[in-house]
C-alpha positions in Angstrom: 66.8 97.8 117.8 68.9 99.2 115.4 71.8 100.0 117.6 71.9 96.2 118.8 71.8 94.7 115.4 75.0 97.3 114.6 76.5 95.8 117.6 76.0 92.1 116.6 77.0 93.1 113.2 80.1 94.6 114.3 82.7 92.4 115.7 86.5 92.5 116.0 89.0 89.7 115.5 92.8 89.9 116.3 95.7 87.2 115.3 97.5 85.4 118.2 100.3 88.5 117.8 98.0 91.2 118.2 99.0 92.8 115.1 96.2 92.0 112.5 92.7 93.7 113.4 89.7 92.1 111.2 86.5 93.8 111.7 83.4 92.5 110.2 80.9 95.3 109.2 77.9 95.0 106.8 79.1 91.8 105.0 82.7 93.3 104.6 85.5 92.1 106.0 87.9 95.6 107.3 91.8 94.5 107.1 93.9 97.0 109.1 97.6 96.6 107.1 100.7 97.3 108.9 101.2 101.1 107.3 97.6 101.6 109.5 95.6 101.7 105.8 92.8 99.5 105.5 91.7 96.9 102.8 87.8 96.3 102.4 86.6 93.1 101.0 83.0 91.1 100.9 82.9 88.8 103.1 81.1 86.4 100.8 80.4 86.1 97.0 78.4 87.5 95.1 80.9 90.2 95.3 78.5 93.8 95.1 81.4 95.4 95.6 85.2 94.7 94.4 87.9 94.8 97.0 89.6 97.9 97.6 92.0 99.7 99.8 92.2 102.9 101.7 94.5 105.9 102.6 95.7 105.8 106.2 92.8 106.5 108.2 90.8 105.3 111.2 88.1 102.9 111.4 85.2 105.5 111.6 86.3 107.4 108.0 86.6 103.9 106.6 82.9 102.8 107.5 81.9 106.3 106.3 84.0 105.0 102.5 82.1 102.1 102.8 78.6 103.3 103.5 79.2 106.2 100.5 80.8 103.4 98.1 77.6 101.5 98.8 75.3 104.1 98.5 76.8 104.8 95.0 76.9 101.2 94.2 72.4 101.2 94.4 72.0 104.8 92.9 74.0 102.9 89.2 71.7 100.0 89.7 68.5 102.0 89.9 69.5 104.0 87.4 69.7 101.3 84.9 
């Protein structure tokens, strides 16, 4: 169950010139750039999150930034 609803969550978008990749992951939109780094922004508002970018890496490290960032993000608010 929870390997299809990663898969429905997951899906890829490319521009007519094949050189923009979008990926939608856990309420994020993941912008590949042209120097192959990655910018991460909510998909909707309220942001939990603020937009940020990434080193050059590949998708999997940048899921793994996300998933930590978000992890951080509830350990503050429980701690408050």
């Amino acid at each position: 169950m929870n390997i299809l609803r990663l898969i429905l969550s997951v899906s890829v978008m490319r521009s007519l010139n094949d050189q923009n990749v979008v990926i939608r992951y856990r309420g994020f939109l993941l912008l590949q750039q042209p120097n192959k780094t990655w910018l991460v922004r909510p998909e909707r508002s309220p942001m939990l999150l603020l937009p940020f970018r990434t080193t050059t890496c590949s998708l999997s490290e940048v899921k793994k930034i996300l998933a930590k960032k978000l992890s951080q993000k509830v350990d503050m608010s429980q701690a408050a």
